[in-house]
DRENGUGU-693057 format. One record per residue (C-alpha): chain; residue in three letters; z, x, y; residue number from 1. Coordinates in steps of 0.02 Angstrom, whole numbers, plus 32768, in hexadecimal, padded with zeros to 4 digits. Last residue first. Layout:
<pts>
@mol->A	type->Ala	up->Z	east->X	north->Y	seq->NUM .
...
</pts>
This chain:
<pts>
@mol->A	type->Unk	up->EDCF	east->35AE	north->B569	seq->78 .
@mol->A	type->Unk	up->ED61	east->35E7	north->B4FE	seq->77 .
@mol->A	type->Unk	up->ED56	east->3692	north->B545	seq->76 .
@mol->A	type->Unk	up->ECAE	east->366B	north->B58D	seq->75 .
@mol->A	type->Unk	up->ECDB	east->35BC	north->B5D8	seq->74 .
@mol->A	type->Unk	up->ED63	east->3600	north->B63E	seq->73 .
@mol->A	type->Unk	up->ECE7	east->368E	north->B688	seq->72 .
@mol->A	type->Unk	up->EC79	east->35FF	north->B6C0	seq->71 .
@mol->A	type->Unk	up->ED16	east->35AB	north->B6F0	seq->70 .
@mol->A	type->Unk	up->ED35	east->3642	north->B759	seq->69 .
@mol->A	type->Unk	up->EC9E	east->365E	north->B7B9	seq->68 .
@mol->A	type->Unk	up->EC46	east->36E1	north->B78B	seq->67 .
@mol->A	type->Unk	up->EC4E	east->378C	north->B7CF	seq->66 .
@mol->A	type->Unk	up->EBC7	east->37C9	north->B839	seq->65 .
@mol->A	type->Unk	up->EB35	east->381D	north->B7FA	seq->64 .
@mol->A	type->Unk	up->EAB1	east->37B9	north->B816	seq->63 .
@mol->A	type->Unk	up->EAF7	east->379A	north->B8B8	seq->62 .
@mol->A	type->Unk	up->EA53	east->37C7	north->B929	seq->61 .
@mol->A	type->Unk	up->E9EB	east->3763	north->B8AD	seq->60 .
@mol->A	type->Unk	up->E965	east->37BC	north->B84C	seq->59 .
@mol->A	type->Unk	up->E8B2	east->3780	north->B845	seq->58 .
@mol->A	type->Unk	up->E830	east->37CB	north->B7B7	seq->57 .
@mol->A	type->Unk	up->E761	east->37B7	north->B7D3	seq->56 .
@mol->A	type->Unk	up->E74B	east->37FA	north->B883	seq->55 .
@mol->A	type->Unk	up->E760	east->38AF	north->B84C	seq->54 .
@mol->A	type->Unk	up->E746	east->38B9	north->B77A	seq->53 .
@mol->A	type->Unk	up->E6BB	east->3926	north->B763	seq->52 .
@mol->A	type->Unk	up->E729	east->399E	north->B7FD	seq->51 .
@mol->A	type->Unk	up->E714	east->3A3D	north->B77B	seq->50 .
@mol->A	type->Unk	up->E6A8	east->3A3B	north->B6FA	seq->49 .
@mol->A	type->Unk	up->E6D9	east->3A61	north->B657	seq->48 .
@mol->A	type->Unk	up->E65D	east->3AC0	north->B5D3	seq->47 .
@mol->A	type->Unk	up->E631	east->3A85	north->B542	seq->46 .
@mol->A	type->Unk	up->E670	east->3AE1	north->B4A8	seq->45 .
@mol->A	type->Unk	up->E5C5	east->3B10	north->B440	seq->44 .
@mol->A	type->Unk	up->E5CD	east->3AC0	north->B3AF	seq->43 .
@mol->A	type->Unk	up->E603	east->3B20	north->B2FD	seq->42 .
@mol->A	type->Unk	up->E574	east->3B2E	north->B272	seq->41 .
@mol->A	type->Unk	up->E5BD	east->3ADA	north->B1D2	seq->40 .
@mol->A	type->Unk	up->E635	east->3B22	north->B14A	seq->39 .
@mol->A	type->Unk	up->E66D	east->3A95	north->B0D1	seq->38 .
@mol->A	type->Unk	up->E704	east->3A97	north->B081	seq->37 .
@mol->A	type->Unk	up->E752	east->3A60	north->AFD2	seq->36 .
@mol->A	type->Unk	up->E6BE	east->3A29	north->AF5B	seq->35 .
@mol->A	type->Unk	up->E702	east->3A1E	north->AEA9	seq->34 .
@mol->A	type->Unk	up->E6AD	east->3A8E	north->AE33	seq->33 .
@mol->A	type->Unk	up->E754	east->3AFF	north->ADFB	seq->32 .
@mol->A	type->Unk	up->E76C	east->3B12	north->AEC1	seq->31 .
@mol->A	type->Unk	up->E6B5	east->3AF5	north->AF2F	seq->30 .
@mol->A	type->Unk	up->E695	east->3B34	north->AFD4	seq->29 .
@mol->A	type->Unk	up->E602	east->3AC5	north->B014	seq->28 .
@mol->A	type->Unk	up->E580	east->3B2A	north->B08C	seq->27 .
@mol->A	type->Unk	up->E509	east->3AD1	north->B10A	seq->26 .
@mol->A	type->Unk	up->E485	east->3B34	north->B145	seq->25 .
@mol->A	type->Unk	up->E447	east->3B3D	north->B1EB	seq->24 .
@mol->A	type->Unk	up->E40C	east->3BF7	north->B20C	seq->23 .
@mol->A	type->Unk	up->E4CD	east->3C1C	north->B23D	seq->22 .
@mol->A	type->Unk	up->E4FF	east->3BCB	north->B1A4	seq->21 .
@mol->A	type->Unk	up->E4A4	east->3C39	north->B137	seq->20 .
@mol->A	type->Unk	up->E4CA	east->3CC7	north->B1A6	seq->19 .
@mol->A	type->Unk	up->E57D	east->3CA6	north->B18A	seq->18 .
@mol->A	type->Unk	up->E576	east->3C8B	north->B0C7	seq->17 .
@mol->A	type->Unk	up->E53D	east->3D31	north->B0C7	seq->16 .
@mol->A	type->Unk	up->E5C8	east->3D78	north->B12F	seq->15 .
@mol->A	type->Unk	up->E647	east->3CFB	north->B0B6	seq->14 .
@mol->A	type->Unk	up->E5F4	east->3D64	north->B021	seq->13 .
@mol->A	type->Unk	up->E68F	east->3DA0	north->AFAE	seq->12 .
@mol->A	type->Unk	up->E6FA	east->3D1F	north->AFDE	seq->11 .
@mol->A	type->Unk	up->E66E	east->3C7D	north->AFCB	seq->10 .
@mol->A	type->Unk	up->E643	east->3CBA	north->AF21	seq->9 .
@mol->A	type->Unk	up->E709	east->3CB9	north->AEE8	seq->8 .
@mol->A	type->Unk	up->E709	east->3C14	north->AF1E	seq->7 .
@mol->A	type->Unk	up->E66B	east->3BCC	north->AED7	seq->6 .
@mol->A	type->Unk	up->E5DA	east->3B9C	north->AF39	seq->5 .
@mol->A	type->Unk	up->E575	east->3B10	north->AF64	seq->4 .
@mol->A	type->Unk	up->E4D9	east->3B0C	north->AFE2	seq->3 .
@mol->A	type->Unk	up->E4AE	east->3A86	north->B046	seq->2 .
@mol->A	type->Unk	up->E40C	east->3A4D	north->B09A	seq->1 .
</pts>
């Protein structure tokens, strides 16, 4: 369920406006009645896990070596 509010409403109670959200509200910030953000409960980040990638990505030994120069060539247009 949503809940509009004005502006000037939304300054002078963003803490309440919080807890609304925080018990799964949705608030709409409104500017001379026109809807103009919306405040929704923020996601937990998730967190990385290190190594979910091993086995999945190959690198060549040279991966970093320059290229070739008609690759280079072809770069600059030449």
């Amino acid at each position: 369920m949503s809940q509009i509010v004005n502006m000037h409403e939304a300054k002078t109670t963003l803490s309440k406006l919080v807890e609304l959200v925080e018990s799964g509200e949705e608030v709409i910030i409104a500017r001379a009645g026109v809807p103009v953000a919306r405040l929704i409960r923020a996601s937990e980040p998730r967190r990385r896990r290190l190594g979910a990638w091993k086995g999945q990505v190959w690198m060549a030994d040279d991966f970093d070596a320059p290229l070739p120069e008609e690759h280079l060539r072809a770069w600059r247009g030449e």
